[in-house]
Structure formats: C-alpha cells, structure tokens
NUDODO-498854 format. One record per atom (N, C-alpha, C): residue number from 0; x, z, y; atom name. Coordinates in pm, whole numbers, padded with zeros to 5 digits. Each point is the difference from the previous one (the first is absolute). Last residue first. Layout:
 num      x      z      y atomo
 NUM      X      Z      Y    CA
...
end
This chain:
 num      x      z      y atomo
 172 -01369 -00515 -01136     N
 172  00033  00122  00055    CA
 172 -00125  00082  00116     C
 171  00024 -00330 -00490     N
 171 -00027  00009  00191    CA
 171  00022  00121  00027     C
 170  00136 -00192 -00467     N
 170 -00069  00085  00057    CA
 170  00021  00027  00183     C
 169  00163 -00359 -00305     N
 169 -00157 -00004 -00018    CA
 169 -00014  00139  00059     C
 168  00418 -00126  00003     N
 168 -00057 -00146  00010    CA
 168 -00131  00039  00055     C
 167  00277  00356 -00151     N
 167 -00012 -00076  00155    CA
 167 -00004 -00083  00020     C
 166  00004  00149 -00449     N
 166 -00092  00066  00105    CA
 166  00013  00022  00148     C
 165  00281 -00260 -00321     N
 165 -00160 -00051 -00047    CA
 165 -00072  00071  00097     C
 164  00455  00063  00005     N
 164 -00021 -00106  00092    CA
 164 -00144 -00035 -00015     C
 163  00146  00315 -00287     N
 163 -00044  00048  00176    CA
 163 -00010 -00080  00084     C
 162  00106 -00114 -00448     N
 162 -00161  00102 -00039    CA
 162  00022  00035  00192     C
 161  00399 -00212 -00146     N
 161 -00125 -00119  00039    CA
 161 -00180  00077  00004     C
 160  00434  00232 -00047     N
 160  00014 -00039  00097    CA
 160 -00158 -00088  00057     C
 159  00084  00195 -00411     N
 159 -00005  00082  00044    CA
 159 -00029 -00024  00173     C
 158  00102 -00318 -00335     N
 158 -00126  00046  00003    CA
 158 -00070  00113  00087     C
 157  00510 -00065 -00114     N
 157 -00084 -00126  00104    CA
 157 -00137 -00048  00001     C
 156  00394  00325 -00084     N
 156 -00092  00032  00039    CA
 156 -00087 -00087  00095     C
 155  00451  00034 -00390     N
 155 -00042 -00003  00129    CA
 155 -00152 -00027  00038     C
 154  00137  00336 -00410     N
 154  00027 -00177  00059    CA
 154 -00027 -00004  00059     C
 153 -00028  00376 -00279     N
 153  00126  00020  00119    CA
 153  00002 -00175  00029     C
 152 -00343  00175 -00313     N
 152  00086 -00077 -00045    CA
 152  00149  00052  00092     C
 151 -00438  00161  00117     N
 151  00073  00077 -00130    CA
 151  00142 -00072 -00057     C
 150 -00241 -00223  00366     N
 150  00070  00146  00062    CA
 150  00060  00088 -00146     C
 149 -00262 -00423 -00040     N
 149  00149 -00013  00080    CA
 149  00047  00154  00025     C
 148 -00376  00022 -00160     N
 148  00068 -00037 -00141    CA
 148  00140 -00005  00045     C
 147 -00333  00078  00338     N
 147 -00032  00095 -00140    CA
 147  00114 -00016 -00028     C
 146 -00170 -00369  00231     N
 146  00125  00106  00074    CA
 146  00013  00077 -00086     C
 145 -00310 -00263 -00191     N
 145  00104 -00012  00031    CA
 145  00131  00050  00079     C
 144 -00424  00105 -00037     N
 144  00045  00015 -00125    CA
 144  00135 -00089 -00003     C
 143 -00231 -00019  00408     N
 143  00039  00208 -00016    CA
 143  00050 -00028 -00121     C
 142 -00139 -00420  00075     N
 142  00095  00030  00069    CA
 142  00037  00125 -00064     C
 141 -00378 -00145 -00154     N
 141  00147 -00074 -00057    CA
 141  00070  00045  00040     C
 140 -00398  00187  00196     N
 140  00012  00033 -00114    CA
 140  00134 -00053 -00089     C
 139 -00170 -00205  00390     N
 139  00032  00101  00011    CA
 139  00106  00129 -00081     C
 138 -00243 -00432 -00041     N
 138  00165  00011 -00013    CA
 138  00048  00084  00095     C
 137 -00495  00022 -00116     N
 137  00106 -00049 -00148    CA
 137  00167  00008  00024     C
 136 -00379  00094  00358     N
 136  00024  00126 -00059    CA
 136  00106 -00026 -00160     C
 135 -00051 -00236  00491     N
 135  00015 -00054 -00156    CA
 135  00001  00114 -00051     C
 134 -00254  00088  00500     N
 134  00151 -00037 -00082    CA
 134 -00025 -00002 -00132     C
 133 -00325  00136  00345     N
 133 -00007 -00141  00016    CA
 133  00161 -00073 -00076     C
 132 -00153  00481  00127     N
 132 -00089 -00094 -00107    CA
 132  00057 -00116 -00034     C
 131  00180  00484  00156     N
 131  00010 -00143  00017    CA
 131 -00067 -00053 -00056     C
 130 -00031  00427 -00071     N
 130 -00014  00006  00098    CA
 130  00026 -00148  00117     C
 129 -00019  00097 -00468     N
 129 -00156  00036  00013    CA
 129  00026  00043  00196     C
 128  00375 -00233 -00318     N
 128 -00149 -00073  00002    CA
 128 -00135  00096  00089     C
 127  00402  00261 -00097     N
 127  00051 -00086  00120    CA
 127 -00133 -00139  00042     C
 126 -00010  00303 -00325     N
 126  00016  00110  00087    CA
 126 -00007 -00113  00155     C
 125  00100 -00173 -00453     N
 125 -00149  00054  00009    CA
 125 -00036  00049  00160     C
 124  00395 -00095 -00160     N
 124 -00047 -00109 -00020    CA
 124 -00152  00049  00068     C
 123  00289  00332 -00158     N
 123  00018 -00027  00142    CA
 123 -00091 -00117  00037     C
 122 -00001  00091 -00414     N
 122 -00116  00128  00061    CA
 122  00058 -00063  00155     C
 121  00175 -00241 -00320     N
 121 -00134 -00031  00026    CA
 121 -00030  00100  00078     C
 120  00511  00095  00020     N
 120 -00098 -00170 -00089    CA
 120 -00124  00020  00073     C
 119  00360  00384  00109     N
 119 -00133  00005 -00005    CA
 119 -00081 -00139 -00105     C
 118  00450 -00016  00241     N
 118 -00009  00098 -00056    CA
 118 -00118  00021 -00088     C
 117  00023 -00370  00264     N
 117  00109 -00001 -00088    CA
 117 -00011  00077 -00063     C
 116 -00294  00047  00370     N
 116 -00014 -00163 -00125    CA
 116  00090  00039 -00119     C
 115  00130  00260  00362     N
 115 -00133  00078 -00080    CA
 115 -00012 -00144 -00097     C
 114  00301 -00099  00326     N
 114  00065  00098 -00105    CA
 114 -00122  00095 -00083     C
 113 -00183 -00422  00298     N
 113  00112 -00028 -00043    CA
 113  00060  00151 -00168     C
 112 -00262  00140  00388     N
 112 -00062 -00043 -00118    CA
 112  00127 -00055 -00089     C
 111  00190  00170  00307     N
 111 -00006  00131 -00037    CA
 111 -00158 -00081 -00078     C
 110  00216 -00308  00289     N
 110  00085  00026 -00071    CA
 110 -00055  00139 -00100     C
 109 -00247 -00175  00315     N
 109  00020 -00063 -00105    CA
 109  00081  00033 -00048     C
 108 -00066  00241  00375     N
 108 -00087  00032 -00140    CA
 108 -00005 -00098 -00089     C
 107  00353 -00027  00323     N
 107  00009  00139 -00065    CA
 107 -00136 -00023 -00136     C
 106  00029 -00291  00318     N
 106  00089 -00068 -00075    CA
 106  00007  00132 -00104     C
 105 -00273  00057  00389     N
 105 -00047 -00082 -00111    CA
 105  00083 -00046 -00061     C
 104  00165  00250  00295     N
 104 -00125  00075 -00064    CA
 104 -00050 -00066 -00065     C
 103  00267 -00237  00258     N
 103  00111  00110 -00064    CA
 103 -00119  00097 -00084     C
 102 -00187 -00293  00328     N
 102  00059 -00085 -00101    CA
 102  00092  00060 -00122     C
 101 -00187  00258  00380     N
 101 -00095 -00036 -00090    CA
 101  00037 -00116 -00067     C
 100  00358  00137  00281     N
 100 -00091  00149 -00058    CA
 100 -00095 -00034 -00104     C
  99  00104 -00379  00263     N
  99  00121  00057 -00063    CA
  99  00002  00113 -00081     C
  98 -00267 -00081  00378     N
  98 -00026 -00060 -00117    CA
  98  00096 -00048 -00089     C
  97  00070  00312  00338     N
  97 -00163  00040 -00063    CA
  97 -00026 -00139 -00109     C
  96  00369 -00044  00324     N
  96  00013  00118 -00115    CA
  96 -00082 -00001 -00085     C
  95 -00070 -00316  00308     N
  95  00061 -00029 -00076    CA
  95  00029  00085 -00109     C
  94 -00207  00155  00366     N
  94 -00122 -00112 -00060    CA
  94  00113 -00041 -00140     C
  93  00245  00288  00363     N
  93 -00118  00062 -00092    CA
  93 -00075 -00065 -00112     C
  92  00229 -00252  00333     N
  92  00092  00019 -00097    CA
  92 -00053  00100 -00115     C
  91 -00272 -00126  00422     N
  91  00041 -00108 -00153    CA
  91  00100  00013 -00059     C
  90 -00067  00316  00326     N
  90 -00170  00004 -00084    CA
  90  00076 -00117 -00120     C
  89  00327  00059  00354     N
  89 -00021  00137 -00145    CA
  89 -00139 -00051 -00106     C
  88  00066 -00306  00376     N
  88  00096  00003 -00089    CA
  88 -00008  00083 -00130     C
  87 -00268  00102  00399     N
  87 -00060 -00118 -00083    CA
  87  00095 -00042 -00088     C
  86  00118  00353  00299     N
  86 -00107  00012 -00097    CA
  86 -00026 -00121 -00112     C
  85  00304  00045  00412     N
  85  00056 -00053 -00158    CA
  85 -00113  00066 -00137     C
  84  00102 -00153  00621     N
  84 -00096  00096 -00099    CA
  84  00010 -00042 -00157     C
  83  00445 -00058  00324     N
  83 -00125 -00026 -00026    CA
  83 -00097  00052 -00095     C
  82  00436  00062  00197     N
  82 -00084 -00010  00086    CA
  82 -00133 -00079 -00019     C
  81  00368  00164 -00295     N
  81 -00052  00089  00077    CA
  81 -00038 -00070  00061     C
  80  00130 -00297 -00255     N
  80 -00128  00089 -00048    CA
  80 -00030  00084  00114     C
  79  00450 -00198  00034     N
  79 -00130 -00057  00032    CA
  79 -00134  00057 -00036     C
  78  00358  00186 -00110     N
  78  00009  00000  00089    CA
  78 -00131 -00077  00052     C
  77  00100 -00066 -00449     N
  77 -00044  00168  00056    CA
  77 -00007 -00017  00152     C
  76  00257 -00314 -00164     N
  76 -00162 -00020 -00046    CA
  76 -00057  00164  00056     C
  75  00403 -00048  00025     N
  75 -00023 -00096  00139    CA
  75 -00186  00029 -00053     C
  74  00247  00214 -00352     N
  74  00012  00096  00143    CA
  74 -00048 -00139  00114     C
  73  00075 -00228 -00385     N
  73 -00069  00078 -00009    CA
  73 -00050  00103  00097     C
  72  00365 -00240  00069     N
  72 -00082 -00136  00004    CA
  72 -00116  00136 -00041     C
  71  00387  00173 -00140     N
  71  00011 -00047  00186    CA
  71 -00168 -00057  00034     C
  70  00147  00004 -00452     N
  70 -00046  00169  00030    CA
  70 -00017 -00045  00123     C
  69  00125 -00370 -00189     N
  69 -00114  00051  00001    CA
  69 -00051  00116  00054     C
  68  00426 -00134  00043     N
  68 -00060 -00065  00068    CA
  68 -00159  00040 -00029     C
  67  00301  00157 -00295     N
  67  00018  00079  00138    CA
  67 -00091 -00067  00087     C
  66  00056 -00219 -00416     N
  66 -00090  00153 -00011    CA
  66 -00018  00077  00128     C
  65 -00029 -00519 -00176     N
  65  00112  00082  00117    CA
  65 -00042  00186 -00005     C
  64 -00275 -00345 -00276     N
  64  00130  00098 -00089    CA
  64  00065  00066  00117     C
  63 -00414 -00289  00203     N
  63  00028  00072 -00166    CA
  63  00100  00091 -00046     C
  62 -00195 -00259  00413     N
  62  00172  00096 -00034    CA
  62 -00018  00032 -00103     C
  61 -00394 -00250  00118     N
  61  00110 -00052 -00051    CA
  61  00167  00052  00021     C
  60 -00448  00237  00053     N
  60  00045 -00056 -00158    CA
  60  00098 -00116  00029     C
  59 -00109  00204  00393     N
  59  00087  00118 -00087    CA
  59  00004 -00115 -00191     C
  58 -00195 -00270  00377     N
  58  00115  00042 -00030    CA
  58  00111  00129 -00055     C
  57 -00433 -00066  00020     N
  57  00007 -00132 -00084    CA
  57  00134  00043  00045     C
  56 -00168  00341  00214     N
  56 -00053 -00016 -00170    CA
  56  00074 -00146 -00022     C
  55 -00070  00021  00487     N
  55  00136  00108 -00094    CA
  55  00026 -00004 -00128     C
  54 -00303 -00272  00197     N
  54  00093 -00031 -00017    CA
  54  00111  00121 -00040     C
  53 -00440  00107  00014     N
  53 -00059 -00066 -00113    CA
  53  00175 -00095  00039     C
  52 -00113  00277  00314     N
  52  00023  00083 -00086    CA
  52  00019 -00071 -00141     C
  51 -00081 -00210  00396     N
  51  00118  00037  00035    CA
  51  00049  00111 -00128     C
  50 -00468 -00174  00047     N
  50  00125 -00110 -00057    CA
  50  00136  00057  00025     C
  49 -00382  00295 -00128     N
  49 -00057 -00080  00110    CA
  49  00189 -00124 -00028     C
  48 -00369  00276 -00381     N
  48  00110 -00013  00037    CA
  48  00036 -00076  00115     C
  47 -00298  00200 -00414     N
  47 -00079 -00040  00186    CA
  47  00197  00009  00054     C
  46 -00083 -00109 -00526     N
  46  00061  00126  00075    CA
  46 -00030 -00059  00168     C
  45 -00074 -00259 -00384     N
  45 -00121  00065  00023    CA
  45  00031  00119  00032     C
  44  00377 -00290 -00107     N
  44 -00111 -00107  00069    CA
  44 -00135  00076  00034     C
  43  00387  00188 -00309     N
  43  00006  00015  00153    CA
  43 -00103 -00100  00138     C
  42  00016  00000 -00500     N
  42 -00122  00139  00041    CA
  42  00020  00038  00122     C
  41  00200 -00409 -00182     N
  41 -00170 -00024 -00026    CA
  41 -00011  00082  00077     C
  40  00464  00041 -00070     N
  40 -00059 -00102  00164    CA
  40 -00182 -00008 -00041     C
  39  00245  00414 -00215     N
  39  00018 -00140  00003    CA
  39 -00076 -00079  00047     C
  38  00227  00508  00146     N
  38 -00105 -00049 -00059    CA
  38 -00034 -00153 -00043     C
  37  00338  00307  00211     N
  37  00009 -00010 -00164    CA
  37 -00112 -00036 -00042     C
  36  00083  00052  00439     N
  36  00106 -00108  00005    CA
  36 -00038 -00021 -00183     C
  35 -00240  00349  00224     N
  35 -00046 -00097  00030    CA
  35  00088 -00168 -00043     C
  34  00096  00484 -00059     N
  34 -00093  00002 -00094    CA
  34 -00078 -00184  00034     C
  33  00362  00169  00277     N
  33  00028 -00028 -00106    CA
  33 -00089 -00051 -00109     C
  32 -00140  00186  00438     N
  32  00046 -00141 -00014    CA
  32  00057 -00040 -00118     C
  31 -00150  00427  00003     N
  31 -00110 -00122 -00027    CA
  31  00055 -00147  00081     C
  30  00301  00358  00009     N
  30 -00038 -00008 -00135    CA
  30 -00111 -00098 -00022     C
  29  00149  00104  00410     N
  29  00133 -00107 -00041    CA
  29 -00050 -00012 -00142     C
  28 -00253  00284  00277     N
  28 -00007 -00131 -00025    CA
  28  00085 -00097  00010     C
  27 -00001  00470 -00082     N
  27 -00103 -00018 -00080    CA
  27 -00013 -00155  00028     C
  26  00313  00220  00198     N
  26  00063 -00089 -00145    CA
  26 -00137 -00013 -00066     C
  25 -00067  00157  00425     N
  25  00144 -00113  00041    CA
  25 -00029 -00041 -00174     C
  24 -00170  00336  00092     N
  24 -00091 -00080  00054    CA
  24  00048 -00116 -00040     C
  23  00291  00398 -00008     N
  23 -00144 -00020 -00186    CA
  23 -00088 -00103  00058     C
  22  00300  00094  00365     N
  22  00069 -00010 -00107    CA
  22 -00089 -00047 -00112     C
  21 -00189  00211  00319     N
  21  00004 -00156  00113    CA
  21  00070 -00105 -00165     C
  20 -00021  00490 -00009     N
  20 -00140 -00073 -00072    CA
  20  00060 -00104  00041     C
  19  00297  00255  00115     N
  19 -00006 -00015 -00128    CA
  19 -00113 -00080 -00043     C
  18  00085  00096  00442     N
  18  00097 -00090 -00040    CA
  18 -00010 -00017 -00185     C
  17 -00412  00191  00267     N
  17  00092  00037 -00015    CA
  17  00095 -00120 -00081     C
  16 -00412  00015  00399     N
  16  00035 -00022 -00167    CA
  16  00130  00041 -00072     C
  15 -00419  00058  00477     N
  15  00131  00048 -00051    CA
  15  00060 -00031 -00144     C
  14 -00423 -00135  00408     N
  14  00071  00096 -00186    CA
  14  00098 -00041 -00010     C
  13 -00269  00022  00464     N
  13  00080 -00047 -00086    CA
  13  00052  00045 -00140     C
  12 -00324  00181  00374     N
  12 -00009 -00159 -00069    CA
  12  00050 -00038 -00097     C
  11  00068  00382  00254     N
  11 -00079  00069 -00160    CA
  11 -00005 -00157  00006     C
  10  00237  00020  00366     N
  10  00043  00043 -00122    CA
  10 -00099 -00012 -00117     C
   9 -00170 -00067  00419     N
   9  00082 -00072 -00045    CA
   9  00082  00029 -00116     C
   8 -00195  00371  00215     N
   8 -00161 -00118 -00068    CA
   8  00102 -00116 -00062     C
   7  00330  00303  00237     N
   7 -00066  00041 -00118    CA
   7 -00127 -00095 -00056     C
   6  00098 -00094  00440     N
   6  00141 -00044 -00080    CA
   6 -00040  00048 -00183     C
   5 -00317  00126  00336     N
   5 -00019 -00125 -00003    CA
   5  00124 -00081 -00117     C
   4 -00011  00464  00181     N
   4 -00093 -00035 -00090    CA
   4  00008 -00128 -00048     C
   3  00263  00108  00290     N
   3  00070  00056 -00104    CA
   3 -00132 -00060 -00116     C
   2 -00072 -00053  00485     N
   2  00098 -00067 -00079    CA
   2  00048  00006 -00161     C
   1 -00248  00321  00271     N
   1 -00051 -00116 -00056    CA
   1  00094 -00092 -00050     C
   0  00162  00366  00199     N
   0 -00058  00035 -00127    CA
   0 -00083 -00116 -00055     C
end
C-alpha cells in the first residue's frame, strides 16, 4: 500500500498538456517568429535576441519569395523558441505595437483638426490657436481658405495636403 502512495505523490507532479494545446503553443510561436522576420533590421536590433535566433531570421529574409521554404524555415523558427524564455521578445514586440498605436492616434487627430480648419475657417483657427500657441495663426488661416475653395472647386488638394503637413511640423505630439 505504500508503494502505491508514493507512485500516486509522483503523479500529481506532473501536468499533463493536451496534444491540442502543445498544438496552439506550437503556432503561437511560429506566429511571433513570423511577427519577428516582418520587422525592419532598426526594430529587429532592439529585439533581446541570442545569435542562433538572430541567424535563422537573417536567413528567413533571405528566402524571401521561396514560399514553401519559408513556411519550412518558419516552423524551424518556432521550434527553436520553444526552448526559450520568449517574454522579453513579446515585451518588445508589445513596445513596437504600442507605438505604432500612438503614432496612428496622432496622425488621426491631425487629420480631424486639419478637416475642422477646413470646414470651420477662423472659428477652427481659433479653436486650434487657443490650444496650440506657438502656430502662424495667418497661414493658418490661408491654408483652410484655401483648401475651402480647392475642395468647392473639385481641384487637387494641395493646400489641403500642405495645411497637415503644417500641423505635423509644429504640433508636438
């Protein structure tokens, strides 16, 4: 009867995973190897990366087009991952998202002054002076009256263009 005990204590050690998770494990990191091959060599330089992982990568980008070969070469990448702690990867691919997110949020609210300027003239003018100081409140004012006109006209939209290139010159994000 002891025995038995002892065999049972051994058991509860071990967890048990099912062929399906092992599966969703498997492609969760064939996916962040992927997510890793599509990143460009600047943002792959501040990925904690050890060298055997950092040669797979240089050479998945240079199968480029082999499509099969890539897929192959991808699953190797994965493979490798599993045996290593891949927190620190996720964190800086997270870091990248996140600012990407807030570059994409600030392109949004210029663009939505930008279409108030236009819409709106001075009052936007206004709206926009009392929360930016430090901008040409005059060719401000040219621009929006100018997009204005381009837009009533149906002409190409090159005030329109240059009134947003104006507010991501000068408005800090």
């Amino acid at each position: 009867m002891r025995q038995h005990d002892e065999h049972t204590d051994h058991d509860d050690d071990i967890e048990w995973v099912s062929k399906s998770e092992m599966k969703r494990e498997s492609h969760a990191l064939q996916q962040l190897g992927m997510d890793l091959v599509r990143l460009k060599p600047s943002e792959l330089a501040k990925v904690p990366l050890d060298e055997e992982l950092q040669d797979a990568i240089a050479l998945a980008h240079k199968l480029g087009n082999k499509r099969e070969a890539l897929r192959r070469h991808l699953q190797f990448i994965g493979k490798l991952m599993r045996n290593r702690d891949v927190s620190a990867i996720q964190e800086a691919l997270a870091a990248f998202d996140h600012k990407s997110a807030v570059a994409n949020a600030r392109f949004h609210k210029l663009e939505l002054w930008r279409d108030r300027l236009i819409r709106e003239g001075d009052k936007g003018v206004d709206a926009l002076m009392a929360e930016f100081h430090g901008l040409d409140r005059q060719k401000l004012r040219q621009l929006a009256r100018t997009g204005r006109k381009e837009q009533a006209a149906g002409l190409p939209p090159k005030a329109y263009r240059e009134l947003f290139q104006y507010l991501k010159e000068n408005i800090e994000p």
